[in-house]
N, CA, C, O and CB atoms as a CASP TS submission, in Angstrom:
PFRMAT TS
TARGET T0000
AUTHOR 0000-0000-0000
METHOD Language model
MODEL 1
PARENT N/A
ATOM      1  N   UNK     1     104.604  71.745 116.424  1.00  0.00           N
ATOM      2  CA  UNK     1     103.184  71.516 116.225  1.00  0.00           C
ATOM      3  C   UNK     1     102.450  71.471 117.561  1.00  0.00           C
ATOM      4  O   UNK     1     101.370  72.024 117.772  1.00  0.00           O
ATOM      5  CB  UNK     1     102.958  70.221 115.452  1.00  0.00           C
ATOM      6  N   UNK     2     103.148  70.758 118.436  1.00  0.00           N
ATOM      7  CA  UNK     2     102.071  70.902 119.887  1.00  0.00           C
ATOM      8  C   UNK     2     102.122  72.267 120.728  1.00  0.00           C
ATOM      9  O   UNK     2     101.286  72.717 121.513  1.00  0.00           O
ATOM     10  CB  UNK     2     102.516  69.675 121.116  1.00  0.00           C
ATOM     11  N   UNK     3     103.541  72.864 120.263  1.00  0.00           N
ATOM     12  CA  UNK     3     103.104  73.805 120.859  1.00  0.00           C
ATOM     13  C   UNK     3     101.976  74.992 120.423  1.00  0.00           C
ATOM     14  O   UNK     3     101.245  75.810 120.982  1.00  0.00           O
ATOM     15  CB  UNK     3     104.115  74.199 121.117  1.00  0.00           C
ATOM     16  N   UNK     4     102.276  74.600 119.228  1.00  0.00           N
ATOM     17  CA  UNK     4     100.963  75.805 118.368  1.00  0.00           C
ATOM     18  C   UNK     4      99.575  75.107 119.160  1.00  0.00           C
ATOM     19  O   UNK     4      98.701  75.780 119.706  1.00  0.00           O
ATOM     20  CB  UNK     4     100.762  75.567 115.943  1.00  0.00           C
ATOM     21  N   UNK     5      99.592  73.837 119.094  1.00  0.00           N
ATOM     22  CA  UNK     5      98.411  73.672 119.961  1.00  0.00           C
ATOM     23  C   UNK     5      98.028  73.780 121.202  1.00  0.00           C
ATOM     24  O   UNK     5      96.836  73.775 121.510  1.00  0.00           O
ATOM     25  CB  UNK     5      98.120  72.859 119.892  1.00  0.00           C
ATOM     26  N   UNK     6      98.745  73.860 121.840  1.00  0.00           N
ATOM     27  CA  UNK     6      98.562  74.278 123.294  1.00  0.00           C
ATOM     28  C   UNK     6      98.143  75.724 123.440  1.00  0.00           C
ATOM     29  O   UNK     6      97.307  76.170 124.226  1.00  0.00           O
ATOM     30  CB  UNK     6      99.874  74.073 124.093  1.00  0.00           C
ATOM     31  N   UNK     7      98.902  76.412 122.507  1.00  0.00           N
ATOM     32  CA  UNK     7      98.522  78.128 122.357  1.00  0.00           C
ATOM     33  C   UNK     7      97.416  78.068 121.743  1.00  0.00           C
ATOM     34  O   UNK     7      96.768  78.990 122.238  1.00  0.00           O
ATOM     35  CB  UNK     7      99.524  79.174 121.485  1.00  0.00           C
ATOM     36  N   UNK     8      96.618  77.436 120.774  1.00  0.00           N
ATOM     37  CA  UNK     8      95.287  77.420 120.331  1.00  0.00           C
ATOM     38  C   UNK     8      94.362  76.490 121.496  1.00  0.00           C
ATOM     39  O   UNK     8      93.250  76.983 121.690  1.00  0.00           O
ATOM     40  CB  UNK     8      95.283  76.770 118.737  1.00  0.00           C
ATOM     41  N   UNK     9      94.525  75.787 121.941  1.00  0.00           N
ATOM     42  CA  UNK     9      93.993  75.412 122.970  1.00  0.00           C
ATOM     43  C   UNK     9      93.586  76.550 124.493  1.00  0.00           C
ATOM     44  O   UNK     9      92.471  76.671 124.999  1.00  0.00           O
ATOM     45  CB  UNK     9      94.927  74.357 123.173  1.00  0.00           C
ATOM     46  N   UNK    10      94.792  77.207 124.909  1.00  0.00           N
ATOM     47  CA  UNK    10      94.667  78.840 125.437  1.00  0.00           C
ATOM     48  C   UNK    10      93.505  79.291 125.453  1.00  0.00           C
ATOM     49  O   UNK    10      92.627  79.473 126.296  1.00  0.00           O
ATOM     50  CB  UNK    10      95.348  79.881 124.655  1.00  0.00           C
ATOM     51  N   UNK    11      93.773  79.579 123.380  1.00  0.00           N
ATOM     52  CA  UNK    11      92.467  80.322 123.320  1.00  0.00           C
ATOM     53  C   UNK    11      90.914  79.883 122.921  1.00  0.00           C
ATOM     54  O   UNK    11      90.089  80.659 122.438  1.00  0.00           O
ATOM     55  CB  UNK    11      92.753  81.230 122.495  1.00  0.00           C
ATOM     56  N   UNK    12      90.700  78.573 123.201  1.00  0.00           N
ATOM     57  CA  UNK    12      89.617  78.078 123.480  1.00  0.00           C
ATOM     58  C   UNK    12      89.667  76.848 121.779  1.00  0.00           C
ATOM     59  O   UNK    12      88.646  76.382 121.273  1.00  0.00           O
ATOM     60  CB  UNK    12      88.286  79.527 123.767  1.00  0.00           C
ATOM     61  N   UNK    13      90.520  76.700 121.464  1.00  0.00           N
ATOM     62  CA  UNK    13      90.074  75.776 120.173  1.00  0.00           C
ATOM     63  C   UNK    13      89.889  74.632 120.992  1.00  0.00           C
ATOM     64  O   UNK    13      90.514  74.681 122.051  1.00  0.00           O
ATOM     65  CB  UNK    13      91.221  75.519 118.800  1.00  0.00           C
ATOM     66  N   UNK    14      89.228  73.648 120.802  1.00  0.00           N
ATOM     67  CA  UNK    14      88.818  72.358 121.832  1.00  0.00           C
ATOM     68  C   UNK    14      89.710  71.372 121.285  1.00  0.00           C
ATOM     69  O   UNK    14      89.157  70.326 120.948  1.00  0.00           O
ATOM     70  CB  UNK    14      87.101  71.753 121.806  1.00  0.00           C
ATOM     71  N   UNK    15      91.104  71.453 121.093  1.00  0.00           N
ATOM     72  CA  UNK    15      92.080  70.321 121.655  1.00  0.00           C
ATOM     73  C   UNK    15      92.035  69.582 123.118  1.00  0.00           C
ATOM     74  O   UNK    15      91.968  70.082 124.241  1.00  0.00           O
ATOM     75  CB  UNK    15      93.384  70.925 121.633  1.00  0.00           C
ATOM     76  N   UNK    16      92.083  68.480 122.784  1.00  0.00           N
ATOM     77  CA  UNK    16      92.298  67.383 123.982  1.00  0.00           C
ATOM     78  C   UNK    16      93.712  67.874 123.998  1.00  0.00           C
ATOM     79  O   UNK    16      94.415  68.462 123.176  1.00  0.00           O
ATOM     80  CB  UNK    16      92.009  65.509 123.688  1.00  0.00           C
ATOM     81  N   UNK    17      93.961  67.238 125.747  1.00  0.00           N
ATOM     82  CA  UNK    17      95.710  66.585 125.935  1.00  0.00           C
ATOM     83  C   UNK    17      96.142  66.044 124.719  1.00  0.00           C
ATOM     84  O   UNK    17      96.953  66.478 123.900  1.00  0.00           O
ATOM     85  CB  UNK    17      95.948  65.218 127.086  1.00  0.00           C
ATOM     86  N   UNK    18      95.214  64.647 124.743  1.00  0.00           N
ATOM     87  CA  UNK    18      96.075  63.476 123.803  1.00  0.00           C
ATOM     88  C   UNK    18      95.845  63.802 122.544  1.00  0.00           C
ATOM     89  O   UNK    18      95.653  62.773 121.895  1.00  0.00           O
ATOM     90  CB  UNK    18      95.651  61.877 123.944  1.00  0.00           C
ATOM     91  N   UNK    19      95.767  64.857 121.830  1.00  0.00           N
ATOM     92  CA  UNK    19      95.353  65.298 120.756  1.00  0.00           C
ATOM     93  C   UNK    19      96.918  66.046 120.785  1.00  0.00           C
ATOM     94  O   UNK    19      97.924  65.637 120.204  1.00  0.00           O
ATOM     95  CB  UNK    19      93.797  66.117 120.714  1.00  0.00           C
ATOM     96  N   UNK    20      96.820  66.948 121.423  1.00  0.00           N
ATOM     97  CA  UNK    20      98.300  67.043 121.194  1.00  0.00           C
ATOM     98  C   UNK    20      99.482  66.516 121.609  1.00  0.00           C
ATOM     99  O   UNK    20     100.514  67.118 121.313  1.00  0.00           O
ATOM    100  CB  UNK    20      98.550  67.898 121.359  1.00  0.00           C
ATOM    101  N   UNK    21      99.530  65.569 122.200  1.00  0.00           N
ATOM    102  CA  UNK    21     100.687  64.900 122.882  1.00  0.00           C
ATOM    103  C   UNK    21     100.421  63.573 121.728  1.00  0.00           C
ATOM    104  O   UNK    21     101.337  62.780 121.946  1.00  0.00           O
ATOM    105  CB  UNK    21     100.511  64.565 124.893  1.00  0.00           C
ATOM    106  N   UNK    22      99.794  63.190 120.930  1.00  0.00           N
ATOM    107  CA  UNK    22      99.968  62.459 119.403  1.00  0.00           C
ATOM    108  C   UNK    22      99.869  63.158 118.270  1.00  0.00           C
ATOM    109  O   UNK    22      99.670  62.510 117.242  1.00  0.00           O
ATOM    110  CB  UNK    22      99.016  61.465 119.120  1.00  0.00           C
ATOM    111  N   UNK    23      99.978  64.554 118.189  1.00  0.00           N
ATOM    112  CA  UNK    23     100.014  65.512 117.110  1.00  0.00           C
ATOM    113  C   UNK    23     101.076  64.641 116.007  1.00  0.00           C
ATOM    114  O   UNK    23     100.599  64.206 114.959  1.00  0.00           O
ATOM    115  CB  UNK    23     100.624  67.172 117.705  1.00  0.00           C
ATOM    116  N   UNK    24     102.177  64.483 116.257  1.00  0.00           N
ATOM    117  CA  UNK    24     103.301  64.675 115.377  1.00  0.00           C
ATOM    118  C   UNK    24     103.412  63.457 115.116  1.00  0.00           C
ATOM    119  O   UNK    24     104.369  63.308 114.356  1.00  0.00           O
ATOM    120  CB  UNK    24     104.534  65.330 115.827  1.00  0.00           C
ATOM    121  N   UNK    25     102.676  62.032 115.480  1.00  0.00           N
ATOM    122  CA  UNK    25     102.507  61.040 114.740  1.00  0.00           C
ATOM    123  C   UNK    25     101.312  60.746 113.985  1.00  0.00           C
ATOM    124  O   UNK    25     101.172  59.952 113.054  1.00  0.00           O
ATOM    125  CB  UNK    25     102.749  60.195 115.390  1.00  0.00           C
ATOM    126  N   UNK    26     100.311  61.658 114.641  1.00  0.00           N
ATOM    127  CA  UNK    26      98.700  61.755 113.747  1.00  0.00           C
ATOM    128  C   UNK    26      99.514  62.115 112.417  1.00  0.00           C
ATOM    129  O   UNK    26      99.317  61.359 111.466  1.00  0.00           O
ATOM    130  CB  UNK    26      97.233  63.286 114.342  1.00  0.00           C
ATOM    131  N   UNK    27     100.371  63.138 112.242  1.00  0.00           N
ATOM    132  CA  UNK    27     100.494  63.981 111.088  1.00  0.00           C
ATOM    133  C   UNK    27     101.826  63.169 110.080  1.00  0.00           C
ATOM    134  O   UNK    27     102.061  63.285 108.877  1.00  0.00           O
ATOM    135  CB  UNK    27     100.882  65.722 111.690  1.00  0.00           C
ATOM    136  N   UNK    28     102.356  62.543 110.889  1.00  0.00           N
ATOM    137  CA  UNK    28     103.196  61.484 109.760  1.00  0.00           C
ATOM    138  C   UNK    28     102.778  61.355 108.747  1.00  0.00           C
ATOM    139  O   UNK    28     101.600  61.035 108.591  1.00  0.00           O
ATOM    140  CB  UNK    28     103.359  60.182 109.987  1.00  0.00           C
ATOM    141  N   UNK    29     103.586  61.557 107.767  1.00  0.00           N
ATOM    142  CA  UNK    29     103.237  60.630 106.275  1.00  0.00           C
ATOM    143  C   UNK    29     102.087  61.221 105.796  1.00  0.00           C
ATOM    144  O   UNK    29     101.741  60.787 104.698  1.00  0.00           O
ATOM    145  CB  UNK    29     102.888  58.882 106.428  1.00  0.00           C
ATOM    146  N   UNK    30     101.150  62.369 106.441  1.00  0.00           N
ATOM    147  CA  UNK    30     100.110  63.317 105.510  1.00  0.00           C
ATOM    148  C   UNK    30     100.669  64.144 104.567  1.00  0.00           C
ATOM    149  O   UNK    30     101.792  64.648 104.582  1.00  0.00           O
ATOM    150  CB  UNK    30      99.290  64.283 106.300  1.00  0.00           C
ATOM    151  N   UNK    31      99.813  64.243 103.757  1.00  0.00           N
ATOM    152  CA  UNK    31     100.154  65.503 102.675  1.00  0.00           C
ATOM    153  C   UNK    31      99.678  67.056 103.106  1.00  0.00           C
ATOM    154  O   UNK    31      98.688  66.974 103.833  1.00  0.00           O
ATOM    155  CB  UNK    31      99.309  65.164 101.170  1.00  0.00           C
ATOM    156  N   UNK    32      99.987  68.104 102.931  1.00  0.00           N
ATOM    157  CA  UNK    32      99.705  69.768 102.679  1.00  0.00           C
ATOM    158  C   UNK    32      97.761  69.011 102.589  1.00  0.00           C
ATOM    159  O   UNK    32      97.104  68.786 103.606  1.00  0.00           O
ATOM    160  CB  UNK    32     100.795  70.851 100.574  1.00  0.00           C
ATOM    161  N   UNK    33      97.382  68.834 101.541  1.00  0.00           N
ATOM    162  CA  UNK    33      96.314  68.423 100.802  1.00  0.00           C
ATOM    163  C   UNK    33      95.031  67.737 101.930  1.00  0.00           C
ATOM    164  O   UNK    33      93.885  68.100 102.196  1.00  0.00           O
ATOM    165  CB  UNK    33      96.966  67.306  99.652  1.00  0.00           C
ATOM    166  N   UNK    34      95.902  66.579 102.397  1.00  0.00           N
ATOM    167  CA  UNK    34      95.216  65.931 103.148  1.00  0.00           C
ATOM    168  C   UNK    34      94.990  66.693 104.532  1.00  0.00           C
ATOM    169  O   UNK    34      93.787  66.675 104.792  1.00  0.00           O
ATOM    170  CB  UNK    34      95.805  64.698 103.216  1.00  0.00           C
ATOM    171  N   UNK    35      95.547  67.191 105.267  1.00  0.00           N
ATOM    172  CA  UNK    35      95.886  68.344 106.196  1.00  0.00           C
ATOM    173  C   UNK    35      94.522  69.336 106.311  1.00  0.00           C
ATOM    174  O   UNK    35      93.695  69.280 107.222  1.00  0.00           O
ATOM    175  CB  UNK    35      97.276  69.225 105.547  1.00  0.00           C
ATOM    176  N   UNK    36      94.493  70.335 105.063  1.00  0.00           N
ATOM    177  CA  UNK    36      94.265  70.756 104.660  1.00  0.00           C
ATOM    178  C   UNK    36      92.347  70.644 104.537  1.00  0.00           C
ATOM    179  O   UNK    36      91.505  71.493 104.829  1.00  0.00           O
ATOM    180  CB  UNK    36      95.228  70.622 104.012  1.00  0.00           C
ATOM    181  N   UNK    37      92.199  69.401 104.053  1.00  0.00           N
ATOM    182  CA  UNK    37      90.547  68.945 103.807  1.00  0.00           C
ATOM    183  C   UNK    37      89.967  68.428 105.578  1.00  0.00           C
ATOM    184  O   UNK    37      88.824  68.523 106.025  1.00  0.00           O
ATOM    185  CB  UNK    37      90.467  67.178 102.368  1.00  0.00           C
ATOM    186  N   UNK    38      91.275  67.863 106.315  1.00  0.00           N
ATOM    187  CA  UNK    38      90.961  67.928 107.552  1.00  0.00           C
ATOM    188  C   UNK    38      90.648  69.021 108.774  1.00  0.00           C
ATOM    189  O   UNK    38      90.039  68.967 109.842  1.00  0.00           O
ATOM    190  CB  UNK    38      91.695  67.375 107.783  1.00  0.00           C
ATOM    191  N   UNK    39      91.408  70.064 108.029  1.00  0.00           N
ATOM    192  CA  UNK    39      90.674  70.821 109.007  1.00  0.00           C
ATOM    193  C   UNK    39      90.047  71.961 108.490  1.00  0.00           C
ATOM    194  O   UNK    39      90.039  73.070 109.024  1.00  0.00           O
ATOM    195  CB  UNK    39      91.474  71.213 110.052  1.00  0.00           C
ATOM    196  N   UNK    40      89.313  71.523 107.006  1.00  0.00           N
ATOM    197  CA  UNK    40      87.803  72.057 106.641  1.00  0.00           C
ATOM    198  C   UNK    40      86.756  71.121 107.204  1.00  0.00           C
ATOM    199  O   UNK    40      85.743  71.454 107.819  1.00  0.00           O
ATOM    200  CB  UNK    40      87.535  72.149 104.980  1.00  0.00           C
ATOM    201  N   UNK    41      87.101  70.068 106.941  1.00  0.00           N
ATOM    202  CA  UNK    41      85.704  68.990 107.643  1.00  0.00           C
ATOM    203  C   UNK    41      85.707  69.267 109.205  1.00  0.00           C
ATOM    204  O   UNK    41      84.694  68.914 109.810  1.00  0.00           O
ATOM    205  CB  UNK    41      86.002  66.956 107.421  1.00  0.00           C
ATOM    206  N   UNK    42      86.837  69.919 109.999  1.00  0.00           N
ATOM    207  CA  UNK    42      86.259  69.497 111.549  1.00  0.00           C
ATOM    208  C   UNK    42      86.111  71.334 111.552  1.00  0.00           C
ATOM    209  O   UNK    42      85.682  71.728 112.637  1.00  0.00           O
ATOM    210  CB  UNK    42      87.670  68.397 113.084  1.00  0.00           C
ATOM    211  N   UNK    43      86.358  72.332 110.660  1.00  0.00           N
ATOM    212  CA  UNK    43      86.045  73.391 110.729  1.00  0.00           C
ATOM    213  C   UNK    43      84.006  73.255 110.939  1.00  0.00           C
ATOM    214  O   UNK    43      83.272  73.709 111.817  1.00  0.00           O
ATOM    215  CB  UNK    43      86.836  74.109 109.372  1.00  0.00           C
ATOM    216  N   UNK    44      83.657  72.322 109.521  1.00  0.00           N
ATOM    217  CA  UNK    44      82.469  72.547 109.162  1.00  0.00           C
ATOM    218  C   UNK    44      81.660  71.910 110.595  1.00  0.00           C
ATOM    219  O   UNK    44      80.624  72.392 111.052  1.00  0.00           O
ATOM    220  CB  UNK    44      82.176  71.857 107.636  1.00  0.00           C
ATOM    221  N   UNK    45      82.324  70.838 111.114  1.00  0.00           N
ATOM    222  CA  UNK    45      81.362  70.221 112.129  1.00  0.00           C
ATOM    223  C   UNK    45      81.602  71.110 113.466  1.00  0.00           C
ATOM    224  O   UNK    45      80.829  70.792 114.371  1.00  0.00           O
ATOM    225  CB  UNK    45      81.694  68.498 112.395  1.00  0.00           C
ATOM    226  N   UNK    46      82.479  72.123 113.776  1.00  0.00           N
ATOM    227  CA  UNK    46      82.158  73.623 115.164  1.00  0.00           C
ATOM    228  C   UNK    46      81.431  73.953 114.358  1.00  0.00           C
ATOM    229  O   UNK    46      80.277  73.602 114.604  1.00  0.00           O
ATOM    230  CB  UNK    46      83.339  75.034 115.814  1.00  0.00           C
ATOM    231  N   UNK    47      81.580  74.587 113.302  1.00  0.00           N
ATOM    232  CA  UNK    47      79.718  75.582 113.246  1.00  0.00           C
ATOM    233  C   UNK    47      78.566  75.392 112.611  1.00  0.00           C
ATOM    234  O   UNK    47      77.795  76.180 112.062  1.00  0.00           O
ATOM    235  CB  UNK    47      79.657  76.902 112.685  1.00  0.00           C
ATOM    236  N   UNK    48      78.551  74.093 112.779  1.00  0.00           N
ATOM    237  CA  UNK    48      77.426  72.799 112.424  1.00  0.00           C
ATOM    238  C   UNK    48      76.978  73.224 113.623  1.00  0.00           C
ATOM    239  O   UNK    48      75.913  73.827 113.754  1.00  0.00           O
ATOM    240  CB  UNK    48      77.845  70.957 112.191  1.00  0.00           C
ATOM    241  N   UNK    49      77.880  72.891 114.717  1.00  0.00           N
ATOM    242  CA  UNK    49      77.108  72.924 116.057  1.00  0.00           C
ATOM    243  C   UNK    49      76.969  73.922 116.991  1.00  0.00           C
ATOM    244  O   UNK    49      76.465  73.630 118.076  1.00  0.00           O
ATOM    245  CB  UNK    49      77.506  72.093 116.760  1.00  0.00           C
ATOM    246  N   UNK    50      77.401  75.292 116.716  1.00  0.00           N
ATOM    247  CA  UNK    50      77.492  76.577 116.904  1.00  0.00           C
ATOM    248  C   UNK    50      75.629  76.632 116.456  1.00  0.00           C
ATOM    249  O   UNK    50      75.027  77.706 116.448  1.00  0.00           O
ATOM    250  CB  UNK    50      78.892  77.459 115.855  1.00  0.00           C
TER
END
């Protein structure tokens, strides 16, 4: 998982460090589902502000 983020980070997705260096305990114990609605809501708030 961090490394996918570091490679999306590369290409400009706005990951912090500590965003990925706590990836894999942020994501403990989530569901597919929950996952999922999270990164439609922080999809919607980049091109809120785009």
């Amino acid at each position: 998982t961090a490394d996918k983020m570091r490679v999306m980070q590369t290409l400009g997705v706005p990951y912090t460090d500590d965003e990925i260096a706590t990836a894999r305990e942020t994501v403990r114990g989530k569901t597919e589902i929950e996952a999922l609605v999270a990164y439609l809501q922080g999809l919607g708030t980049v091109m809120k502000d785009r």
